[in-house]
MARBA-3410 file (N, C-alpha, C, O; in Angstrom, 1 decimal):
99
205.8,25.2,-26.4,207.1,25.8,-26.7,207.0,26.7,-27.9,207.8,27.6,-28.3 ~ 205.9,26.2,-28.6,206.3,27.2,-29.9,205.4,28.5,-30.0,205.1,29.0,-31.1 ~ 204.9,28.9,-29.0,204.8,30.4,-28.3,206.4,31.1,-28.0,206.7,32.0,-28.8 ~ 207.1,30.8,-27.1,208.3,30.9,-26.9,208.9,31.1,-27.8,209.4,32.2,-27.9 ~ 209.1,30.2,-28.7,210.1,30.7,-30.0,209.5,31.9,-31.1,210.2,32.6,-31.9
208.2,32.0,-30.9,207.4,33.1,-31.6,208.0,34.6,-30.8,208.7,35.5,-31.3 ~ 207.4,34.5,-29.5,208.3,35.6,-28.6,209.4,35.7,-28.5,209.9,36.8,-28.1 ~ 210.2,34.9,-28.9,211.5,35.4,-28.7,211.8,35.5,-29.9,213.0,35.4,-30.1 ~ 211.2,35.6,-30.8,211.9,36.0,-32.5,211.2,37.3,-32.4,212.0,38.2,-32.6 ~ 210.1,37.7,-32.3,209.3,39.0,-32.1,210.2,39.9,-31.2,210.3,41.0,-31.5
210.8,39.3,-30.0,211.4,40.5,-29.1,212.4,40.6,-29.7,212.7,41.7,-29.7 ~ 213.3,39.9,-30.2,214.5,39.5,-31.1,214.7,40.9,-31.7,215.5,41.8,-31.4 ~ 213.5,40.9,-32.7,213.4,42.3,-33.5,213.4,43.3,-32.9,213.8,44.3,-33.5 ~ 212.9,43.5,-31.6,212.4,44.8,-31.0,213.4,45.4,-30.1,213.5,46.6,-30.0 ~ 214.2,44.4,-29.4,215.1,45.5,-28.1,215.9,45.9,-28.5,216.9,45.6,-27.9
216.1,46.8,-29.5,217.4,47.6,-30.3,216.7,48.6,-30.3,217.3,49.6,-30.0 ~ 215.3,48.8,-30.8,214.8,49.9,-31.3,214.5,50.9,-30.3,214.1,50.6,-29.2 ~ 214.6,52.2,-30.6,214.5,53.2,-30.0,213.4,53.7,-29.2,212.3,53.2,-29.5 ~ 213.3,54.6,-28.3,212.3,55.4,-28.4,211.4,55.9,-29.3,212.0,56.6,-30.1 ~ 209.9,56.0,-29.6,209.6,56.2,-30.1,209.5,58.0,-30.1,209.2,58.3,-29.0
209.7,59.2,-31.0,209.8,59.8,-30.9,208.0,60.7,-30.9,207.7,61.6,-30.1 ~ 207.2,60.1,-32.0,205.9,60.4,-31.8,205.0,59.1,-31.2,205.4,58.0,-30.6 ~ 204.0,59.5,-31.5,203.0,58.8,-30.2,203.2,58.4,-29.0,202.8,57.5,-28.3 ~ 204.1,59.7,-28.8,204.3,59.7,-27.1,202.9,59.1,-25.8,202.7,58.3,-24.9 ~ 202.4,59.9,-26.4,200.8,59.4,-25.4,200.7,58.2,-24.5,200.6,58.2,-23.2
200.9,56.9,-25.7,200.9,55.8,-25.4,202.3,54.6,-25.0,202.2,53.4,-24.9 ~ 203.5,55.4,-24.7,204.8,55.0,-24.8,205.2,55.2,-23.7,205.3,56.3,-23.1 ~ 205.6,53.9,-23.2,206.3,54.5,-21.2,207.9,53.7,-22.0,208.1,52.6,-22.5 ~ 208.6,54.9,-21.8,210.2,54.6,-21.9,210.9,53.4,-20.9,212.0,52.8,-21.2 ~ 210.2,53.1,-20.0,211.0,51.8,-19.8,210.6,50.7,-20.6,211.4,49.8,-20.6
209.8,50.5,-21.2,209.5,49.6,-21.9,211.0,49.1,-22.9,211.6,48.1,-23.1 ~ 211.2,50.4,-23.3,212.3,50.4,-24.7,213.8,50.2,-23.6,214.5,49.3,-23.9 ~ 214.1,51.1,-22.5,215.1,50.8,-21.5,215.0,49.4,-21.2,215.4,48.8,-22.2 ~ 214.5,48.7,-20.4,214.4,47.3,-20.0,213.0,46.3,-20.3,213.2,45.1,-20.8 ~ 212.3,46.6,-20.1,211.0,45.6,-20.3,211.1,45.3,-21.6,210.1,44.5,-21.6
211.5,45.2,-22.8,211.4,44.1,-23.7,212.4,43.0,-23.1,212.2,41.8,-22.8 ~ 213.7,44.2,-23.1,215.2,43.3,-22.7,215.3,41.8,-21.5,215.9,40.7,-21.5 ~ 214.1,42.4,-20.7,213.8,41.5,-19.3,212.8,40.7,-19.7,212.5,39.8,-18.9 ~ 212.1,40.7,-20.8,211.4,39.4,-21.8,212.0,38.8,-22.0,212.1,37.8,-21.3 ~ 212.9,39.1,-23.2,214.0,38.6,-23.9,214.5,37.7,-23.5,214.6,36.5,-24.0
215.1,38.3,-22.3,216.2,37.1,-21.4,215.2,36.0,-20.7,215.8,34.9,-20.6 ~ 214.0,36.1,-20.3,212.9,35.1,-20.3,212.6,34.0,-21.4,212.6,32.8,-21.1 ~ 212.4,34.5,-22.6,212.1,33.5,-23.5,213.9,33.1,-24.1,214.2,32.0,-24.5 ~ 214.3,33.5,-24.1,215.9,33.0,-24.4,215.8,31.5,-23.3,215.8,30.4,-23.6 ~ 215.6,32.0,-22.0,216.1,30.9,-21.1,214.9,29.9,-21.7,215.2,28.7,-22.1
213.6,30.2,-21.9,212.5,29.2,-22.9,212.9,28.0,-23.7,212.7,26.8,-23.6 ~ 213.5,28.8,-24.6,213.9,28.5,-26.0,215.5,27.7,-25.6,216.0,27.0,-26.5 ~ 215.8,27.8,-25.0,217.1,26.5,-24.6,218.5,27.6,-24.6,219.7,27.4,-24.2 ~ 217.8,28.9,-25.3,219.3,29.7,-25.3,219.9,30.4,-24.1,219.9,31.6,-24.0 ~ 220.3,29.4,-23.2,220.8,29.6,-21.8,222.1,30.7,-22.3,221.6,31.8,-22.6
222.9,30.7,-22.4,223.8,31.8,-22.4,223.6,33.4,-22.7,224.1,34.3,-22.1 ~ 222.4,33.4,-24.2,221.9,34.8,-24.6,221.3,34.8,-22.6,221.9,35.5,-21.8 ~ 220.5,34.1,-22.4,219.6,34.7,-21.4,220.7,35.4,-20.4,220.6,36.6,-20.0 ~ 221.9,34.3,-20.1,222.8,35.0,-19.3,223.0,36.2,-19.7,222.6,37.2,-19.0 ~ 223.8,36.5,-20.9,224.2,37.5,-21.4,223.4,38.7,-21.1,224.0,39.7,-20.8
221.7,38.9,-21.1,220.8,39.6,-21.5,220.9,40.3,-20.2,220.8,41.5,-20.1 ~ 221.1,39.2,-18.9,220.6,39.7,-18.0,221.5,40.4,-17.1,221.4,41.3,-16.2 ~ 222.6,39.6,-17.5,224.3,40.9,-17.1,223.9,41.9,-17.7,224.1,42.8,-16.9 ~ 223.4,42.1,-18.6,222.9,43.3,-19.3,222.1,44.2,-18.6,222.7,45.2,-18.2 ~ 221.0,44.0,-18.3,219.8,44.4,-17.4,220.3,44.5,-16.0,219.7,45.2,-15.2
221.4,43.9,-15.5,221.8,43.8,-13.9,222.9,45.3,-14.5,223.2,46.2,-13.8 ~ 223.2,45.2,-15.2,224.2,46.4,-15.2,223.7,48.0,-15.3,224.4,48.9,-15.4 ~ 222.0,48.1,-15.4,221.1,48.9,-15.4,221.3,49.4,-14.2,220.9,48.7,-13.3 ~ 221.9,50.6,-13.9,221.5,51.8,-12.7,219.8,52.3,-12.3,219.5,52.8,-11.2 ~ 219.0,52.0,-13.5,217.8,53.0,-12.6,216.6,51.2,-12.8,215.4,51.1,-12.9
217.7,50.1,-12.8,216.5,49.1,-13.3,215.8,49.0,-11.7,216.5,48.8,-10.8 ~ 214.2,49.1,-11.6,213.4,49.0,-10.4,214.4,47.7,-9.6,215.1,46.8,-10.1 ~ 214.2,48.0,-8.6,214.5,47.1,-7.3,214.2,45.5,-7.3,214.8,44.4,-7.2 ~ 212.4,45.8,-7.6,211.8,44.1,-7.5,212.8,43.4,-9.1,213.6,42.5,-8.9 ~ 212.8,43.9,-10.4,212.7,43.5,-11.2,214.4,43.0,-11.2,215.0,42.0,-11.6
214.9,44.4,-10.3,216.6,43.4,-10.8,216.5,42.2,-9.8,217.1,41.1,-10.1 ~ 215.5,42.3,-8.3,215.7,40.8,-7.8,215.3,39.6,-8.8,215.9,38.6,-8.6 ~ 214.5,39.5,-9.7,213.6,39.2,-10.7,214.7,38.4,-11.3,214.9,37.2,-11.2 ~ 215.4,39.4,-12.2,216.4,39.3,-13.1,217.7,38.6,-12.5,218.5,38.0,-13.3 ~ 218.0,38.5,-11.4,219.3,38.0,-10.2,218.6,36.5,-10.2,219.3,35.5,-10.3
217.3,36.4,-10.1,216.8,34.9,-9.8,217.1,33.8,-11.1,217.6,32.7,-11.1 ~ 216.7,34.8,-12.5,216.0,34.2,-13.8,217.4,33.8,-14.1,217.7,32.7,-14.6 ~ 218.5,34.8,-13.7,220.0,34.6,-14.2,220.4,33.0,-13.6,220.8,32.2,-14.4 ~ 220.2,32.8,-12.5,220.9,31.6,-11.6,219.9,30.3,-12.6,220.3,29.3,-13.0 ~ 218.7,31.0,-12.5,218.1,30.0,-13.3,219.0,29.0,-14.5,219.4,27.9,-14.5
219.1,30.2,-15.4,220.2,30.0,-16.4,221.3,29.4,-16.6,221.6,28.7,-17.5 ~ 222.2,29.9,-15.3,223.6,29.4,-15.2,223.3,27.7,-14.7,223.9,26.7,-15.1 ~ 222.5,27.8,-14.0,222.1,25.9,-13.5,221.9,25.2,-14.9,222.5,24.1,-15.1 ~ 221.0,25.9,-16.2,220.6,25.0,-17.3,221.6,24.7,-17.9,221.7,23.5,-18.3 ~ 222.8,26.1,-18.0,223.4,26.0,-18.9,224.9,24.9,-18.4,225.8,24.6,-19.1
224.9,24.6,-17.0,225.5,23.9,-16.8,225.2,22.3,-16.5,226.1,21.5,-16.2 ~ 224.1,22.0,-16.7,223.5,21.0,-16.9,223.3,20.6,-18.2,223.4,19.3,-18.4 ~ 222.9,21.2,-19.3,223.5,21.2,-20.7,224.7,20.7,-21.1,224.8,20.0,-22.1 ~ 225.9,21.1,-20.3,227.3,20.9,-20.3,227.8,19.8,-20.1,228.7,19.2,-20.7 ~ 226.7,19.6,-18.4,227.5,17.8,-18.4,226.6,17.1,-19.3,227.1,16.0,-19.7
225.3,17.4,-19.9,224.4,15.9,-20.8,225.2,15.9,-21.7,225.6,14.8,-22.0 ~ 225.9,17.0,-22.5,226.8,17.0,-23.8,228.5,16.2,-23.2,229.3,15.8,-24.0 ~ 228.6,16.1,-21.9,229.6,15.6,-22.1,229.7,14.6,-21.3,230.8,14.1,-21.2 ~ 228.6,14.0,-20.7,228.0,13.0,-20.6,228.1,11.6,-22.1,228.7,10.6,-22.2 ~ 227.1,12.3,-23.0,227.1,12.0,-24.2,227.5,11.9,-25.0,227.0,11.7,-26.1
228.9,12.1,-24.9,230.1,11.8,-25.0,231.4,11.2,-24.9,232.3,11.2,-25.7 ~ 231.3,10.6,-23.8,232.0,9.7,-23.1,231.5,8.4,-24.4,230.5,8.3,-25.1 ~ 232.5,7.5,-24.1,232.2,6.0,-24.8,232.1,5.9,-26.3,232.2,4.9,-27.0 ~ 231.7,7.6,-27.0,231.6,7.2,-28.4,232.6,7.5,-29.3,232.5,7.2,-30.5
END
């Protein structure tokens, strides 16, 4: 787990940032469009932050030029999410009852 929390504090920092404008050479612009973003919402779902991941990935599903395989990708990882984060819901209120 504590890879996951390393990655997702590393991409944390990174999906805001722009294009880079030099060292083009080595820079494929989807990376900065979606491929950190479609990390992100990976290690989010990791790291127990079921909702960012949702959030991330309404994000990425709302992408017009996102590749085909990857929004199926991102449609799967999302349901993923919604299951944790509703299973979260009942252990919390589960764990709650009687006290």
């Amino acid at each position: 787990m504590e890879r996951y929390h390393t990655a997702h504090a590393l991409l944390g920092s990174g999906i805001r940032k722009p294009l880079p404008s030099e060292d083009i050479l080595f820079t494929q612009p989807w990376v900065y469009r979606w491929g950190l973003l479609f990390e992100y919402s990976i290690t989010a779902y990791w790291v127990g932050d079921y909702g960012r991941s949702i959030v991330v990935c309404d994000e990425l599903l709302s992408m017009n030029d996102l590749p085909e395989a990857v929004r199926e990708q991102v449609e799967k990882n999302r349901v993923f999410a919604v299951e944790k984060s509703r299973e979260s819901c009942r252990s919390a209120d589960a764990g709650g009852v009687g006290q």
